[in-house]
N, C-alpha and C positions, 0 to 999 in steps of 0.2 A: 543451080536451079533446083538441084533434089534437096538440098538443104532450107531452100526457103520454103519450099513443100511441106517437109517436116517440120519444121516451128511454125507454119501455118497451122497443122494441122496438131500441133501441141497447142496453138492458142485457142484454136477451139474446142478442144477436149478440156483445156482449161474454162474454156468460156462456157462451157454447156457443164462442167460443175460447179461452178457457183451458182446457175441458173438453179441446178439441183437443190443447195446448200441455204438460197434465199425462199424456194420455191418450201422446203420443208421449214423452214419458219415461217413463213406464213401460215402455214399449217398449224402448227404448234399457237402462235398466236390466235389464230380464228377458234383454236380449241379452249384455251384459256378463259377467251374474250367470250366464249356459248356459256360456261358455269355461272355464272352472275345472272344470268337468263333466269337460270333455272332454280338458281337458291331464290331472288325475289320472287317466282312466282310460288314456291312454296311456302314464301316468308308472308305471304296475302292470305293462304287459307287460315292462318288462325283465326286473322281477323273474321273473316264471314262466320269460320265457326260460334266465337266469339255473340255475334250477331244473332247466329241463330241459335241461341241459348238465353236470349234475354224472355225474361220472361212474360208471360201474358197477364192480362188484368186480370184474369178468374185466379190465377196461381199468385197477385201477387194480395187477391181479398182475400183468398185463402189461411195467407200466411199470416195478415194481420191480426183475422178473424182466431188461429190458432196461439197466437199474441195474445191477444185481448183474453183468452181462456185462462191461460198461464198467467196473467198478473189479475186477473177475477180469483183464482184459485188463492194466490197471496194475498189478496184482500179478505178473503175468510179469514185466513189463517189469522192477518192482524184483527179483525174482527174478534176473532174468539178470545184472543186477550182482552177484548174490552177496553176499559178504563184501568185496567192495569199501571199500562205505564204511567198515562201522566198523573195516576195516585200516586206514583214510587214517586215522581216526581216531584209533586205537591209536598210529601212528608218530607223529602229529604232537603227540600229550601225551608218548610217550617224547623228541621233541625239545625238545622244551619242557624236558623236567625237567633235562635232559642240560646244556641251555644255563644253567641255575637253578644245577647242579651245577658247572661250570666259575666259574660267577662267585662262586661260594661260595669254591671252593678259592681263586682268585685272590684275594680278600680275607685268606685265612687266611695263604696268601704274605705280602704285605702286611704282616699282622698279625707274622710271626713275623719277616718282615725289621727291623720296629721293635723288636721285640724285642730281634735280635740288636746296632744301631746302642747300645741301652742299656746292653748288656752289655761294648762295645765302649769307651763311655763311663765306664760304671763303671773297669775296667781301665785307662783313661787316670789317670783320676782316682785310682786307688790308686798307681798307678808314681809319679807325682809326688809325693804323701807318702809314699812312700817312698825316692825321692832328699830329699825335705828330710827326713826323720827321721835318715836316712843325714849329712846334713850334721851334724845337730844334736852326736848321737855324737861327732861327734872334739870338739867344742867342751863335754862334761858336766862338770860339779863332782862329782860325788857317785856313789858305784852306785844312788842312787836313780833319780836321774834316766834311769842307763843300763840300768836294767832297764824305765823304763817308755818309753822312747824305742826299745828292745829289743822289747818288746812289740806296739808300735803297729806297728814293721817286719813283724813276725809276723803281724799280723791284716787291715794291708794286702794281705801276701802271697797269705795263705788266702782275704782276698776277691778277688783276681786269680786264682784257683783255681778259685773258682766259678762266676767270672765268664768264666770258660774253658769248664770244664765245660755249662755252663748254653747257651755259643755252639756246643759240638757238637753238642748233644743239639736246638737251634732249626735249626740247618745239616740235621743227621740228618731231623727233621721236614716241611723245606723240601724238601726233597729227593724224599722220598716224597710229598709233596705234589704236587710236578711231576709227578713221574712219572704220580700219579692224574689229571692234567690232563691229560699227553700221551693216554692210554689212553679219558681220555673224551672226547677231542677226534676221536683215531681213529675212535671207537665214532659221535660226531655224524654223523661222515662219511658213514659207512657207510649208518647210517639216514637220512639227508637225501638220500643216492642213492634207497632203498628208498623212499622216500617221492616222490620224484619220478617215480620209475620209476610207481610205483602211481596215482597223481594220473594221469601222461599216461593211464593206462587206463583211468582212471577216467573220464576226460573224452570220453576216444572212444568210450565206449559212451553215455555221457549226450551226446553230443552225435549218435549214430546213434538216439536212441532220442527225442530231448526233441519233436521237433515230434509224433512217433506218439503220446507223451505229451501233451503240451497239448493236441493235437486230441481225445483220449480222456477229456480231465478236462473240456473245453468240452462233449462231448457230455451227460456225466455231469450238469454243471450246468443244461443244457436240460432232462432228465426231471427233475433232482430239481424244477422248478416246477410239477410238473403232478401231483405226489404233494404230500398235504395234511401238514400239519407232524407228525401226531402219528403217524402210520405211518411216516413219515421217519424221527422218531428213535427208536422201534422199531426199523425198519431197521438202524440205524446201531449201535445197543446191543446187538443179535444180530449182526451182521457181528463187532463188535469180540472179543467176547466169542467166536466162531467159530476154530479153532485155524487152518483154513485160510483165512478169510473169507469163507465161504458164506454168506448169511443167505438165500437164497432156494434152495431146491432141489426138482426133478422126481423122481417117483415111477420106480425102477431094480427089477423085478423084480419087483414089489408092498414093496416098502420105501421107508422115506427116504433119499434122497439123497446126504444127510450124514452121518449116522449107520448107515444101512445095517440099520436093525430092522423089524422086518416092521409092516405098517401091513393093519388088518382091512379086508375086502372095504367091509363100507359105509360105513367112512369113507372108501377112495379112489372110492366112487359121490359121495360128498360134495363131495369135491376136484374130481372132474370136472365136477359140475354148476356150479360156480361161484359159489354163490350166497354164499358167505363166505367170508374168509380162516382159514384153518387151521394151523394149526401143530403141528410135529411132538410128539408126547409126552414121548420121551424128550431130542430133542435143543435143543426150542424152536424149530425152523427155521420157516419160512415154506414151506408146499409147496402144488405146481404139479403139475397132468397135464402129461403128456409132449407132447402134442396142442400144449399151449399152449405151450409153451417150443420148439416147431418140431421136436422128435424122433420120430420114427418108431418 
C-alpha cells in the first residue's frame, strides 16, 4: 500500500511538471506571438507620416511658380544669343552645298575633258583613213573605185569636222564650268570666314553664359522632384504651347498675367485663398496672387 502511495504520488509530481513545462510554453508562445503586434503597428506610422508630408496647393504653386522662374531665366539666356545659332546654322548648310556644288562641277570637268580625249581620238582616227584612202586613189582601176575611195575621203573629212566642232563646244563648256568653280570657290570663302566669324561669337557668349546655365537647369531639376508628375506635364504642355513661355503667371491689375484679360473679383478671392489651382479662362495659364510670387 506504501508503495502505491509513492508512485501515486511520483505521478503526480510528474503530472504537475509537465503542467509546468506546457504551461511555460505557452508563455514563451503568447510572447512571440505579442512581437508582430507591435512591429505592424510600427510598420503603419510611416505611412501616416508619409501622409502628412504631402504637400498643400500653396507649396505646390509655389514650386511651380519657382520653376517657371528658373527656365524664364534660360530663356534670357537663349534670348541673348539671339539669332546666333540658327545663322551658324544657315552658313554651315550653305557651306556644305557650296562644297556639294564644287564637286559636282569638278566631275562635270572631268566628264567633258573625256569627252573631248574621244573627240580627239576620233579625228586621229579619221586623219589616218584618210591618208590611206589618199594612198588608195593613185593606185584605182576604175571610176568606181575612185568615186567610192572619193567618197570615204569626204565623209572621214566631215567626221573630222564634227569631231572639231563637238571639241569647241566641250572646251566652250569646260570653260564656263571653271569659271562656275572659280566664283563658288570665291563665294566658299567668303562664307567659311562668315561662318567663323559667327561661330567665335557664338562661343563667347555660350561660354559667358554656360555655367549661369547649368547651375539654372540643376536648380530647375531639383523643384521639378518635388512637383508630382501630372502637374509637371501640365506644366510643361502650357509652357510649351505659351508664345513667350509663361505657364505660371501673377494676377497685374486684376487680370492675368499672360494674357492681360480682366479676371472677376471672386475668382481672384479664389486665387488668393489658395485652396486650388486655377487657371486662367481665356489663356489656360496657371495663376498666382502677387503676395505669393513675392510682388508687392
Amino acid at each position: 500500500m506504501a508503495k502505491e502511495k509513492v508512485t501515486k504520488g511520483n505521478t503526480v509530481a510528474e503530472g504537475s511538471g509537465k503542467e509546468k513545462k506546457t504551461t511555460a510554453k505557452t508563455a514563451k508562445t503568447a510572447k512571440t506571438t505579442e512581437k508582430p503586434v507591435v512591429e505592424t503597428t510600427v510598420a503603419k506610422n510611416p505611412a501616416k507620416s508619409g501622409a502628412e508630408k504631402e504637400l498643400s496647393v500653396e507649396q505646390k504653386l509655389s514650386n511651380l511658380y519657382q520653376l517657371q522662374l528658373m527656365l524664364s531665366e534660360i530663356d534670357k539666356i537663349k534670348t541673348l544669343r539671339g539669332e546666333l545659332p540658327l545663322e551658324v546654322q544657315d552658313l554651315e548648310d550653305e557651306v556644305a552645298g557650296l562644297q556639294t556644288r564644287i564637286q559636282n562641277f569638278q566631275l562635270d570637268v572631268k566628264d567633258v575633258d573625256a569627252a573631248i580625249g574621244q573627240q580627239k581620238i576620233k579625228i586621229s582616227d579619221s586623219n589616218t583613213l584618210v591618208a590611206k584612202y589618199k594612198e588608195q586613189l593613185d593606185n584605182v582601176r576604175n571610176n568606181r573605185e575612185f568615186d567610192s575611195l572619193s567618197k570615204e575621203v569626204e565623209f572621214q573629212g566631215l567626221e573630222v569636222e564634227l569631231a572639231e566642232k563637238k571639241i569647241r563646244e566641250f572646251t566652250s563648256d569646260s570653260k564656263t564650268i571653271n569659271e562656275e568653280i572659280q566664283k563658288s570657290k570665291s563665294l566658299l570663302e567668303e562664307r567659311q570666314a562668315d561662318l567663323k566669324m559667327k561661330k567665335d561669337e557664338l562661343d563667347e557668349i555660350v561660354s559667358e553664359t554656360k555655367i549661369q546655365e547649368e547651375q539654372l537647369r540643376e536648380k530647375a531639376k531639383q523643384i521639378e522632384t518635388s512637383i508630382e508628375f501630372r502637374l509637371l506635364t501640365a506644366f510643361k504642355r502650357i509652357r510649351k504651347s505659351a508664345r513667350n513661355g509663361l505657364a505660371v503667371v501673377y494676377i497685374q491689375r486684376d487680370a492675368c498675367g499672360g494674357c492681360f484679360n480682366k479676371i472677376p473679383p471672386q475668382r481672384q478671392m479664389d486665387i488668393k485663398l489658395r485652396k486650388k489651382i486655377i487657371v486662367c479662362e481665356h489663356c489656360g495659364r496657371i495663376m498666382i496672387d502677387p503676395k505669393l510670387a513675392g510682388v508687392e
